[in-house]
Structures are given as structure tokens and as C-alpha cells.
Backbone as JSON, one array per atom type, in Angstrom:
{
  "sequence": "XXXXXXXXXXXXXXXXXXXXXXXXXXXXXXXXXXXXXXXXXXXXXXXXXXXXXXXXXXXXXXXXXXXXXXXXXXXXXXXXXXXXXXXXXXXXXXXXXXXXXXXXXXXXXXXXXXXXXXXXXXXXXXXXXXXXXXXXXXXXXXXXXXXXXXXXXXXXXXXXXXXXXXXXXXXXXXXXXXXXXXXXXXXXXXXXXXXXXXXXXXXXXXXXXXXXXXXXXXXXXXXXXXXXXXXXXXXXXXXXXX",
  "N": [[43.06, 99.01, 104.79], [39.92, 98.58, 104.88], [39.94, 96.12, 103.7], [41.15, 94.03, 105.49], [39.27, 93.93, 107.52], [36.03, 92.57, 108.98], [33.36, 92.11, 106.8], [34.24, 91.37, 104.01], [37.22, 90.95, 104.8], [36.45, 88.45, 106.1], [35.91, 86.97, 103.66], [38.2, 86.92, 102.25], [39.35, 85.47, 103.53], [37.77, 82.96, 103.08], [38.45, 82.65, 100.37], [41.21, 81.87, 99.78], [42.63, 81.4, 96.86], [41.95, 83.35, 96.04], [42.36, 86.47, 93.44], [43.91, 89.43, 93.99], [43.3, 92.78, 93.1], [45.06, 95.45, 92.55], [45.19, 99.0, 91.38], [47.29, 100.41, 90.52], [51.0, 101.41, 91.65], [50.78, 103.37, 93.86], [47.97, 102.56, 94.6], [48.56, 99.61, 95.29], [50.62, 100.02, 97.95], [48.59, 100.66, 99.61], [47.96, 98.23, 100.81], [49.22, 96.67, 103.21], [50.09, 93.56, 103.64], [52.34, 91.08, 102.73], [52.43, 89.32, 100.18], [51.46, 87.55, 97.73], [49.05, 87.14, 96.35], [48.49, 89.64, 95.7], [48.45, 91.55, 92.69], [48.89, 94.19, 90.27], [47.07, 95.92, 88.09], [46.56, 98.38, 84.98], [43.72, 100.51, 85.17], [42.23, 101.1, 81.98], [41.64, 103.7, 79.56], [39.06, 105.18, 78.24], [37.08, 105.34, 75.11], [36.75, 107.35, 73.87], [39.11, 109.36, 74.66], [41.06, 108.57, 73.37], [40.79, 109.2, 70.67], [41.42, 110.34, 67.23], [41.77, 113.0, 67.12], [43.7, 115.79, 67.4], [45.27, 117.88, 69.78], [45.05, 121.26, 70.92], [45.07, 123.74, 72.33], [43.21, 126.46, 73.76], [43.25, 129.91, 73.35], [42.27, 132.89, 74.84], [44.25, 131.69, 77.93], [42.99, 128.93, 79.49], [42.74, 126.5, 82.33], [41.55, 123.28, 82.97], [39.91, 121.64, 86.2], [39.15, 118.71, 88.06], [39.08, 117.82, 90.33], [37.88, 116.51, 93.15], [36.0, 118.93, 95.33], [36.96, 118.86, 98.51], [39.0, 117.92, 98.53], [41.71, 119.52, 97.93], [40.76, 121.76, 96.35], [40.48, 123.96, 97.65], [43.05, 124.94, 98.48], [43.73, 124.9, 95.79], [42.23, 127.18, 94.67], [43.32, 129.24, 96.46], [46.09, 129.36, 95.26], [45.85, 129.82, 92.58], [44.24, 132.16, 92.5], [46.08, 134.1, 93.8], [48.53, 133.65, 92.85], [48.56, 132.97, 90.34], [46.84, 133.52, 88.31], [47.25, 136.36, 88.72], [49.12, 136.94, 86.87], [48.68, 136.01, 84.6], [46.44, 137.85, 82.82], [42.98, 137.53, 82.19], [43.42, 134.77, 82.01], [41.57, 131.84, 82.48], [40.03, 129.26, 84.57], [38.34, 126.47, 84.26], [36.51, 124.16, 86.19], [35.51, 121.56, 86.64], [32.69, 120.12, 88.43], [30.44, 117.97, 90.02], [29.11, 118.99, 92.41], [29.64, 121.55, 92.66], [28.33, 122.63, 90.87], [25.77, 122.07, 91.62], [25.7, 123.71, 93.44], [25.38, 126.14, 92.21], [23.28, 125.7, 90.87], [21.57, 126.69, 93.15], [20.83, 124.77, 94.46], [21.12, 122.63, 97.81], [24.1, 122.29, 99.79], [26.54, 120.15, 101.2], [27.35, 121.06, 104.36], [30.36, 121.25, 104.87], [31.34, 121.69, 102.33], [30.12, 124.25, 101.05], [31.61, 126.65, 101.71], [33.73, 126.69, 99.96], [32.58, 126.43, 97.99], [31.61, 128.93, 97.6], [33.6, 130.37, 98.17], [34.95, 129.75, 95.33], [32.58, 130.95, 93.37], [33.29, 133.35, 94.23], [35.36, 134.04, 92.83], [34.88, 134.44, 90.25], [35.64, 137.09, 88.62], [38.43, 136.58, 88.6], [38.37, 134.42, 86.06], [37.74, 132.39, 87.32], [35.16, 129.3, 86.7], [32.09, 128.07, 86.89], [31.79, 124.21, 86.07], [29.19, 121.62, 85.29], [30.23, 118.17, 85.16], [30.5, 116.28, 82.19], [29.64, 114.14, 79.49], [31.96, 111.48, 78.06], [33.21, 111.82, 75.35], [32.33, 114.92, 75.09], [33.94, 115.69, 77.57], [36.62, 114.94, 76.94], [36.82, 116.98, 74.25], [37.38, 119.18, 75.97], [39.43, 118.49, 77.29], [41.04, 118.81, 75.37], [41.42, 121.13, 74.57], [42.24, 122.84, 76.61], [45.29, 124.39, 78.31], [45.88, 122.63, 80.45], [45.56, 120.5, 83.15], [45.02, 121.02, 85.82], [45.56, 119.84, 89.12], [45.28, 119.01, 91.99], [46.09, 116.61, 93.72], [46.56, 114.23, 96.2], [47.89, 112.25, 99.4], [46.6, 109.83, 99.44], [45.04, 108.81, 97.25], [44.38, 106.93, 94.79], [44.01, 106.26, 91.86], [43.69, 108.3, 90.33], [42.09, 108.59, 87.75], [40.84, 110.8, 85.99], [42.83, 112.21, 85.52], [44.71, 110.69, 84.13], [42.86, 110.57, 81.72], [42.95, 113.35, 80.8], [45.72, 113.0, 80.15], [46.05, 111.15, 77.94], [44.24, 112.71, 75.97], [46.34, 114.39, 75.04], [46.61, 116.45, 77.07], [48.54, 118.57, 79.07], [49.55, 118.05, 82.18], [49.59, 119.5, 85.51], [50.33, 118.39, 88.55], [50.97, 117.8, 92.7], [53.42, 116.23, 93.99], [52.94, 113.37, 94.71], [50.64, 110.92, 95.81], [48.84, 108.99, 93.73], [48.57, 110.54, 91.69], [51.21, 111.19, 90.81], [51.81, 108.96, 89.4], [50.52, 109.29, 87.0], [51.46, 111.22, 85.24], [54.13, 111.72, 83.35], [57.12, 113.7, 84.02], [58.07, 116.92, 83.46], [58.25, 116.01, 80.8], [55.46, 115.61, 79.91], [54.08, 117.17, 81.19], [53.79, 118.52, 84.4], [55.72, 117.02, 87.7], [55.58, 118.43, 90.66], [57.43, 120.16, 94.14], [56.32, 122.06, 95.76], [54.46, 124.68, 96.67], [55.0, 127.04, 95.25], [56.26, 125.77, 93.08], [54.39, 124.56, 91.55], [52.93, 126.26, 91.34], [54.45, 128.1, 89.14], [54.46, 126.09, 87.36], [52.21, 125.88, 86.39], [51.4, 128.2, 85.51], [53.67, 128.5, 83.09], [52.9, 126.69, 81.6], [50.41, 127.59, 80.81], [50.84, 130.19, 79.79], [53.52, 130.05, 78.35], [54.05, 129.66, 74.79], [55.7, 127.12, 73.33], [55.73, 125.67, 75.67], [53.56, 124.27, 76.68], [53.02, 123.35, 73.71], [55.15, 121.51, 73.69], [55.02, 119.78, 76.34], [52.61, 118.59, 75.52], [52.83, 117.61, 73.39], [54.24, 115.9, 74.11], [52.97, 113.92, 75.68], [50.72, 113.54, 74.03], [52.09, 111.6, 72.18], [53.08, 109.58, 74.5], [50.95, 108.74, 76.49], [49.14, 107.21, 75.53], [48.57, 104.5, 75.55], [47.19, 102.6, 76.68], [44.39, 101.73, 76.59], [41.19, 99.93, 76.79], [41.39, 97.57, 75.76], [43.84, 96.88, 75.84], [43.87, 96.42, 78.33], [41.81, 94.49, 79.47], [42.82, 91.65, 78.48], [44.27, 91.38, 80.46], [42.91, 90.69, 83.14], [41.29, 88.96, 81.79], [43.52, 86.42, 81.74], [43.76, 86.12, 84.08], [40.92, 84.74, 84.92], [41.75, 82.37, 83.5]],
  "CA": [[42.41, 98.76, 106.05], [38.82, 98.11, 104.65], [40.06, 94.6, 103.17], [41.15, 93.15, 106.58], [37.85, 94.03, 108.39], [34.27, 92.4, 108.42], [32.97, 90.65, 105.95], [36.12, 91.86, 103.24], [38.35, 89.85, 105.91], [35.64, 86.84, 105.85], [35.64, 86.53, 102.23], [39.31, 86.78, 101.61], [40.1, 83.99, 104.48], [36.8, 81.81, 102.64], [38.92, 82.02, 99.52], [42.31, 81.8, 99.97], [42.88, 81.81, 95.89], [41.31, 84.75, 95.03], [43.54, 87.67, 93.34], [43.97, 91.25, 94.98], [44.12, 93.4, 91.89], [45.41, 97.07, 92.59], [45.25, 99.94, 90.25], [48.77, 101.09, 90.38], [51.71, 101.2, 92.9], [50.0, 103.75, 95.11], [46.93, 101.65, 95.34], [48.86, 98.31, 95.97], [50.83, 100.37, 98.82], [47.42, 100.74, 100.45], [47.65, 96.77, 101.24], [50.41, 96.36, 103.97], [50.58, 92.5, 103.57], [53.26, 90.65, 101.61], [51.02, 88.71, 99.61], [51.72, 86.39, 96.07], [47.94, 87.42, 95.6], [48.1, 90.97, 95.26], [48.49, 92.0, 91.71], [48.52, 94.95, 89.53], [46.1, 95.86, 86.43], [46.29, 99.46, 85.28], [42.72, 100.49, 84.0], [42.47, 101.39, 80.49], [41.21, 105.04, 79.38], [38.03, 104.9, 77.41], [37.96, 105.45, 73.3], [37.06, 109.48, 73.45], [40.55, 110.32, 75.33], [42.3, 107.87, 72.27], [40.48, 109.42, 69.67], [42.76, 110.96, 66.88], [41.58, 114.51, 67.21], [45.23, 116.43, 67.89], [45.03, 118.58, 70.61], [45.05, 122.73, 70.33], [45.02, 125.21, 73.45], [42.66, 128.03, 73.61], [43.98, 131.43, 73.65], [42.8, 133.17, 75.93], [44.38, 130.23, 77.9], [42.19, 128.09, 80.05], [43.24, 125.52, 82.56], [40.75, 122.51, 83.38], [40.64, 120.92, 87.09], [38.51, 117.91, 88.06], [39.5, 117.41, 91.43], [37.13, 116.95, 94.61], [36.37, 120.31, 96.26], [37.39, 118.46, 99.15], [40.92, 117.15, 98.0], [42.28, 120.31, 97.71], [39.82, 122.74, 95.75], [40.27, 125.33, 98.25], [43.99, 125.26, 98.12], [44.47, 125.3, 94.25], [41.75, 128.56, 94.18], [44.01, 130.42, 96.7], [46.78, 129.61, 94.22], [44.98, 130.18, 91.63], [43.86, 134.05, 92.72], [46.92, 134.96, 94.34], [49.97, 133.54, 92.16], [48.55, 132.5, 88.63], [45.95, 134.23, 87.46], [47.7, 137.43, 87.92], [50.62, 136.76, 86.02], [47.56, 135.89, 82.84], [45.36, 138.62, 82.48], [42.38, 137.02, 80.98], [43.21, 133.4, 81.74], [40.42, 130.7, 83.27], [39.93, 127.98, 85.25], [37.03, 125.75, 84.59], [35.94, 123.21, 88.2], [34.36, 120.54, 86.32], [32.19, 119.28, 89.31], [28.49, 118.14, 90.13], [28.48, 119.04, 93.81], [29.66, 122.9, 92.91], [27.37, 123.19, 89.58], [24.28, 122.08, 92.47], [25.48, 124.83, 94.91], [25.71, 127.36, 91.32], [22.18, 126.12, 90.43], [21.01, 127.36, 93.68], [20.58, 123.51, 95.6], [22.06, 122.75, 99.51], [25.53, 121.06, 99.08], [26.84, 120.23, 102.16], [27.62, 122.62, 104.96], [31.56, 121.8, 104.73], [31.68, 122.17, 100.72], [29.77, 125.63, 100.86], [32.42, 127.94, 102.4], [34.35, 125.99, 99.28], [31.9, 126.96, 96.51], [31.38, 130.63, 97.83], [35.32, 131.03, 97.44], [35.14, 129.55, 93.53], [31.9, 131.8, 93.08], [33.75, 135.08, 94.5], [36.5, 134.12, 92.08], [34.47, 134.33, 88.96], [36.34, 137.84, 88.31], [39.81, 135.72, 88.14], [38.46, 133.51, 85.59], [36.99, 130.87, 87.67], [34.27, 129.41, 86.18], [32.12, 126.27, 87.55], [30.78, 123.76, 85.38], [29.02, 120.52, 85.37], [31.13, 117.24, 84.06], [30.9, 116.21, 80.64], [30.19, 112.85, 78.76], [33.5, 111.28, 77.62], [33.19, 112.58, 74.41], [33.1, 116.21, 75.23], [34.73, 115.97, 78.39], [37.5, 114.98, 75.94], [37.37, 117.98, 74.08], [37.59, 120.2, 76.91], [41.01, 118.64, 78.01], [41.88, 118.94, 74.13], [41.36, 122.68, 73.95], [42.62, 123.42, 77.57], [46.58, 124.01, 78.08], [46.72, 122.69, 81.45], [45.17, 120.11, 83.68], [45.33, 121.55, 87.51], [45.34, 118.62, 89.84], [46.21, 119.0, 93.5], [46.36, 115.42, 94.58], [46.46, 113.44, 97.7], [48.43, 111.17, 99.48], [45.69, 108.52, 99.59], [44.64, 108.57, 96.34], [44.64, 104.96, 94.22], [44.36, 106.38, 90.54], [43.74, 109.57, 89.5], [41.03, 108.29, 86.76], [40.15, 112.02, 85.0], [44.28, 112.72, 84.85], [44.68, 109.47, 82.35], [41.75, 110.85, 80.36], [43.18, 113.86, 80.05], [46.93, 113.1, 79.51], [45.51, 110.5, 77.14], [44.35, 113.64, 75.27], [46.68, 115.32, 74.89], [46.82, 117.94, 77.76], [49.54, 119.17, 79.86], [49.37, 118.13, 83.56], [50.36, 119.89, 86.32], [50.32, 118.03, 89.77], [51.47, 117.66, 93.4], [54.23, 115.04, 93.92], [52.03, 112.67, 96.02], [49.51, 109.37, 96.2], [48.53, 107.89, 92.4], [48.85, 111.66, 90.65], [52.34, 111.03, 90.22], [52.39, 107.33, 88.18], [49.77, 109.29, 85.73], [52.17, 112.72, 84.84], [55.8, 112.51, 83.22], [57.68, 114.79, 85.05], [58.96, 117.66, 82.56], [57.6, 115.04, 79.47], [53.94, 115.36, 79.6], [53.89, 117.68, 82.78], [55.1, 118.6, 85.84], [55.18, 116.91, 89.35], [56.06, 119.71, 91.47], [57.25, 119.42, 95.0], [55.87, 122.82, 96.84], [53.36, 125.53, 95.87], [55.63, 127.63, 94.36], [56.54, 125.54, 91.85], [53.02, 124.29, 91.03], [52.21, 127.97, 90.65], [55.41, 128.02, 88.07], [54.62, 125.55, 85.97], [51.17, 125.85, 85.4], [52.31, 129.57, 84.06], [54.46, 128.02, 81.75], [51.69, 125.71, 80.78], [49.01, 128.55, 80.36], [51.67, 131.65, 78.94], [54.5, 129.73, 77.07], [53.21, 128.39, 74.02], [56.37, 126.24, 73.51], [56.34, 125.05, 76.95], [52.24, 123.69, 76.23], [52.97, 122.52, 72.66], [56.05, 120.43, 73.81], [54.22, 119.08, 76.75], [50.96, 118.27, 75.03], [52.66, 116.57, 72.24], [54.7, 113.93, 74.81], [51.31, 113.68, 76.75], [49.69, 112.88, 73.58], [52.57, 110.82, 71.97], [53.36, 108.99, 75.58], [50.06, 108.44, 77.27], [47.78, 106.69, 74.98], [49.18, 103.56, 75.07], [46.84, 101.72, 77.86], [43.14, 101.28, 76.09], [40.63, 98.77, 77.8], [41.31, 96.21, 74.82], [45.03, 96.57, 76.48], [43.71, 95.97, 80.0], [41.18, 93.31, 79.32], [43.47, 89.86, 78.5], [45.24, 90.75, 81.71], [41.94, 90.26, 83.32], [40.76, 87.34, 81.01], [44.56, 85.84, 81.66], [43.23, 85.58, 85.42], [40.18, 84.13, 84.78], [41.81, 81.25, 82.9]],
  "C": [[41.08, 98.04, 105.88], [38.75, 96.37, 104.41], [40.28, 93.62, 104.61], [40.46, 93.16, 107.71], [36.58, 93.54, 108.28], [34.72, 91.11, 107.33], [34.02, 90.59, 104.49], [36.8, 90.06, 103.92], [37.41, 88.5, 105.99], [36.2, 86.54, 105.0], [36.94, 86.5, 101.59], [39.88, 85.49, 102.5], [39.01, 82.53, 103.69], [37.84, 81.13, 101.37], [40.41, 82.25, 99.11], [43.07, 81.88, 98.11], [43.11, 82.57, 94.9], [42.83, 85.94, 95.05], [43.02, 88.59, 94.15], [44.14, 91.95, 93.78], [43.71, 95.0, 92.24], [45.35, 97.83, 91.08], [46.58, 100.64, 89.59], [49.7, 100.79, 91.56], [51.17, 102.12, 94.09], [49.06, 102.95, 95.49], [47.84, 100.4, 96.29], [49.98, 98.97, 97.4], [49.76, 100.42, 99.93], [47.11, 99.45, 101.45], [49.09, 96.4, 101.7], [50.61, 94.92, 103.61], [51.44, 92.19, 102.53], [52.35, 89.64, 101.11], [50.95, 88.28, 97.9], [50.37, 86.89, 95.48], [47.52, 88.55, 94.89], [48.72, 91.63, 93.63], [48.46, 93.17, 90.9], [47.98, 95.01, 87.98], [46.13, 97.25, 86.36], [45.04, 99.48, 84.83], [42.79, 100.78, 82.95], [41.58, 102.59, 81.17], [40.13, 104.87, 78.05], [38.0, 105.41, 76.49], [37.71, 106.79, 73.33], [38.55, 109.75, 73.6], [41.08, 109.76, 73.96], [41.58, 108.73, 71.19], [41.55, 109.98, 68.36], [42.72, 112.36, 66.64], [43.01, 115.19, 67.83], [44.52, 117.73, 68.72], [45.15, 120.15, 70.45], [44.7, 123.45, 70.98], [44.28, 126.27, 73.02], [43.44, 129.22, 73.68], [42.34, 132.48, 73.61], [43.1, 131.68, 77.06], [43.59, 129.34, 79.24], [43.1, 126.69, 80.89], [41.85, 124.61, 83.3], [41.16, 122.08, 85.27], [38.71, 120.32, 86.93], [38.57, 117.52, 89.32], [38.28, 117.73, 92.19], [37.25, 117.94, 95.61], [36.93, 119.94, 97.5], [38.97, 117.97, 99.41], [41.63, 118.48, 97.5], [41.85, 121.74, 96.73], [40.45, 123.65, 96.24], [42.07, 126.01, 98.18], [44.56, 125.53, 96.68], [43.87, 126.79, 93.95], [42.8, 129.43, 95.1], [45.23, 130.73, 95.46], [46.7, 130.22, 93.24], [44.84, 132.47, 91.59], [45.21, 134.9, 92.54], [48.28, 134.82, 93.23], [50.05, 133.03, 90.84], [47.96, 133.19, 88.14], [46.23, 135.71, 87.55], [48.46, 137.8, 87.41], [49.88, 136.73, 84.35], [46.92, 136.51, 82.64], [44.21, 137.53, 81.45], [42.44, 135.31, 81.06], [41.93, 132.48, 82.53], [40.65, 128.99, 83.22], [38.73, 127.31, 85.15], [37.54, 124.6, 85.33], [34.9, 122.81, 87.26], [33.8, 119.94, 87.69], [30.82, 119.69, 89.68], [28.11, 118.6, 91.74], [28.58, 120.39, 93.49], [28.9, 123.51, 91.78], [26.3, 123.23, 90.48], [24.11, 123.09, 92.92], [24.97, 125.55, 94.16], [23.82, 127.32, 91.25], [20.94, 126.61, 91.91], [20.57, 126.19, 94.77], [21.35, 123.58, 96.95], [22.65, 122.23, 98.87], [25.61, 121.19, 100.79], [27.74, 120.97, 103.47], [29.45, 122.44, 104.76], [32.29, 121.92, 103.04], [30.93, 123.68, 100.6], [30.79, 126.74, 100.73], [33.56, 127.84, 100.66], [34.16, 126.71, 97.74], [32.13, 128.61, 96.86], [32.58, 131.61, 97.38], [35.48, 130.84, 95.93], [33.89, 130.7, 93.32], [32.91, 132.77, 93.28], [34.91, 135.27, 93.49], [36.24, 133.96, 90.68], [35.28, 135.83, 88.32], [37.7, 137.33, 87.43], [39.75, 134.75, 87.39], [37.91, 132.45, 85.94], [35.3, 130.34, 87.22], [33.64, 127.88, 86.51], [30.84, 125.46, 86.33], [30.46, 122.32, 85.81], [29.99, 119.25, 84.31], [30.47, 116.72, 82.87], [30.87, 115.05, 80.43], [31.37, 112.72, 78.27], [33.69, 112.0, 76.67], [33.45, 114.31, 74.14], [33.83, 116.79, 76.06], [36.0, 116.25, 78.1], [38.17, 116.23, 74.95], [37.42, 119.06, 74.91], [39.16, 119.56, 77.31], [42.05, 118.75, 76.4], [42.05, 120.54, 73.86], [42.18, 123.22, 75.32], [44.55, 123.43, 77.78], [47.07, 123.58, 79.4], [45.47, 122.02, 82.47], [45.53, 119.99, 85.25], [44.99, 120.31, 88.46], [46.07, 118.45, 91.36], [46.99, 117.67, 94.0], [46.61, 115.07, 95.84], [47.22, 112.21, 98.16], [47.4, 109.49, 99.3], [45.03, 107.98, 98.44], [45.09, 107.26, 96.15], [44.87, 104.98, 92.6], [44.75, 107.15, 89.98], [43.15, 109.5, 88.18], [41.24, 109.61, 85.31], [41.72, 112.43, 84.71], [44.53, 111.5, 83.63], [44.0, 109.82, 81.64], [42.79, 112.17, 79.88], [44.68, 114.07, 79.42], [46.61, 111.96, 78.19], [44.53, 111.79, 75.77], [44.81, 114.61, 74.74], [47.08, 116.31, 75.43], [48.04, 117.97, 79.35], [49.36, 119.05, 81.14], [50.3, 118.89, 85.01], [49.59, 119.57, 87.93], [51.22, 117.77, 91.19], [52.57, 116.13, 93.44], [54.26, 114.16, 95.02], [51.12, 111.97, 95.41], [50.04, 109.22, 94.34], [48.75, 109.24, 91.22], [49.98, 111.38, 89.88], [52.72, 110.01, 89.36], [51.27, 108.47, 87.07], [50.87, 110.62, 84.62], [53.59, 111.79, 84.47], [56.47, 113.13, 83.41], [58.33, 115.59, 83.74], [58.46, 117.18, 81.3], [56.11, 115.71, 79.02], [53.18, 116.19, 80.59], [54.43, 118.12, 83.17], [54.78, 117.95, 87.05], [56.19, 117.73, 90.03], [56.28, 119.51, 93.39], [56.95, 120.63, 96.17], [55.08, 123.59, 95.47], [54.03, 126.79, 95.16], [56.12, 127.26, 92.82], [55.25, 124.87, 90.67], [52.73, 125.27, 90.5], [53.25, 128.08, 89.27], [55.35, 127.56, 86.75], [53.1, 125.31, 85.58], [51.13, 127.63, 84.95], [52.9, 129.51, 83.39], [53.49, 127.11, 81.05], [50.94, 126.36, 79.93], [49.65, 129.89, 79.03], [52.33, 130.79, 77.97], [54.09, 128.57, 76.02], [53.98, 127.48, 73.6], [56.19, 125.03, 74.56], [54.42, 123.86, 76.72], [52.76, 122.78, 74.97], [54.0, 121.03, 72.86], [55.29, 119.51, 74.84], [52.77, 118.41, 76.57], [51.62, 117.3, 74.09], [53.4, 115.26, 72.82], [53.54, 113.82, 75.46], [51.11, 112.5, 75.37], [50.95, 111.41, 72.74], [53.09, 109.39, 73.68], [52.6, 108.16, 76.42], [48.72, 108.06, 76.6], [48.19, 105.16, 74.61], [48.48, 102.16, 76.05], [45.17, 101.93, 77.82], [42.64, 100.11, 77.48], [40.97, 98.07, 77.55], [43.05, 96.28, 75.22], [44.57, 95.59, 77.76], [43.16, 94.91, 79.85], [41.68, 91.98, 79.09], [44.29, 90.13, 79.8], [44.21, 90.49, 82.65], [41.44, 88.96, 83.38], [42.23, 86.16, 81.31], [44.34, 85.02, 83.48], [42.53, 84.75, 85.96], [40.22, 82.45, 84.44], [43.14, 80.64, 83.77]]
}
């Protein structure tokens, strides 16, 4: 919508040449026109996720999420309380995010992320635990030690950025089967895309409990999903240019 409005919609009628370059097939869905210009580039995943550090699950088992408290936060902690975490005695969830580390260190966040945080606070019992994000580097080893990258997703999404990092390390995704989540997961391979909350709840308990069911999905993650660097992405770029 944004592209065929304003000054967008100027600047694409000024230059009638110019590419369109999408991130994936969800993004380029976002752009109703039929259109010779519109292109796909995936991004590359930056050199921490490639590193050759082999991956290795905590025990007690830990699942990472990265997702916008907004994009479904509030629905993965009910999950979370009610149909995972008491099947694990002992397991945790670290909520990498800087708006719910502000609320933790005691700052305003905004009045409809509060009610949001207050529910991940009250759920520090069940494991939940909120932290701030992480340079690449150790963000990296947090999805290398974790057996299970929680990811609600959204129809509207365009990439899903922090799921390529961490299936690019190695770690076990488990997401909704919806927007750009789904091009980053292997279904059963490297993952699961799941198509109700029952089975989300399912298979990130097979992620977290069965250490088969982790080691096999961690090692197609990490054999499967490291195959799309920048120094990949970059001549399709430079191929544009020229």
C-alpha cells in the first residue's frame, strides 16, 4: 500500500526503470501489481549465526523468543503457562526485547505494551525470564545453547530477520503457519510450522523434552540453513547495479 501513495508513488512513476526488490514471497505478495520490476533478493544472515561453533541445548531446557510483544507476546505466554511449561518442570523462556527489559528496569513503556509486560513479569515462576537483545555475537550463542526458537508470527510479516539468525545457528524453530515465518522454518527438517495452538504447544515440547527430537532438528537447521551469507546476497545486488 505504502509504495502506491505520496511521494513512494511519485518516485516510482519519475523512474519507470527502477527495481522493486522484495525480501521473500511473503514480502513480494505485499505488492498487488503484476510488475517485470518487482524482484526478489533474500537477505543474507550476518557471520556470528555462520560461525562454526556446533550447537548444544541447555538442560534444564530453555526456549528463546524474539518476537514483538505486540505480534503475539501475549498469546505465546498464555501458551506458554498453561500448556508447556507444565509438561517441563524447570524449563524457561527467555523474551529477548528492549521495550520489556525498559518496563523490567522500572521506565514507562507504552500504556498498550504494559498489561503485556506485567503478564511476562507474573510469569517469572514458569520460567519466564526478560532480557535485553544481544550483539550478534552473543545473541548467537543464546540461539546455540537454546533448544527451541518460539515464534508466533503474523500474517503481514515480510522476513522474519532474528528466525534466519537463529536457524542459521543451529536452533530448532517452532512457528505459526503464516506471513514470512514460514519461508524461514523446514517443516519437520529444521522445525515445525504448526497450523493451531495445540500443535505449537506439541512441538515445542518435543523441542524442549525430547532430546532426539532437538538434536535431529538442530542438526538439519544447522546443516540446511546456512547457506545464504551476505557475500551470497551481494552480486545479486551488484548484478542490478550493472
Amino acid at each position: 500500500g505504502a509504495l502506491t501513495q505520496g511521494a513512494a508513488a511519485e518516485a516510482l512513476a519519475q523512474h519507470a526503470d527502477a527495481s522493486l526488490i522484495f525480501m521473500g514471497e511473503a514480502h513480494r505478495a505485499t505488492w498487488f501489481e503484476e510488475d517485470s520490476r518487482a524482484l526478489i533478493i533474500q537477505p543474507g544472515v550476518a557471520p556470528a549465526y555462520l560461525a562454526s561453533d556446533k550447537p548444544a541445548g541447555y538442560w534444564p531446557p530453555r526456549a528463546v523468543v524474539t518476537t514483538h510483544p505486540k505480534l503475539g507476546m501475549d498469546w505465546l505466554l498464555e501458551l506458554w503457562c498453561r500448556r508447556i511449561e507444565p509438561l517441563i518442570k524447570g524449563a524457561q523462556m527467555h523474551i529477548f526485547s528492549g521495550t520489556l527489559a525498559t518496563a523490567a528496569s522500572g521506565k514507562i513503556i507504552a500504556d498498550d505494551i504494559t498489561p503485556i509486560y506485567r503478564r511476562a513479569e507474573a510469569a517469572a515462576d514458569q520460567g519466564v525470564i526478560i532480557r535485553r537483545p544481544l550483539p550478534d555475537a552473543a545473541m548467537a550463542e543464546e540461539y546455540r545453547h537454546a533448544r527451541a526458537h518460539l515464534y508466533p508470527g503474523f500474517e503481514r510479516e515480510t522476513y522474519a530477520a532474528t528466525l534466519a539468525e537463529s536457524q542459521a545457528a543451529g536452533c530448532p524453530g517452532v512457528t505459526r503457519r503464516q506471513g514470512a515465518a514460514q519461508e524461514r522454518v523446514r517443516d519437520s527438517r529444521s522445525g515445525f510450522l504448526t497450523p493451531d495452538d495445540e500443535a505449537f504447544a506439541n512441538c515445542s515440547i518435543l523441542c524442549l523434552k525430547e532430546d532426539i527430537v532437538y538434536r535431529g532438528r538442530s542438526k538439519d537447521a544447522w546443516d540446511m540453513q546456512r547457506d545464504r551469507s551476505w557475500d551470497d546476497a551481494a552480486p545479486e545486488f551488484e548484478a542490478l547495479a550493472r
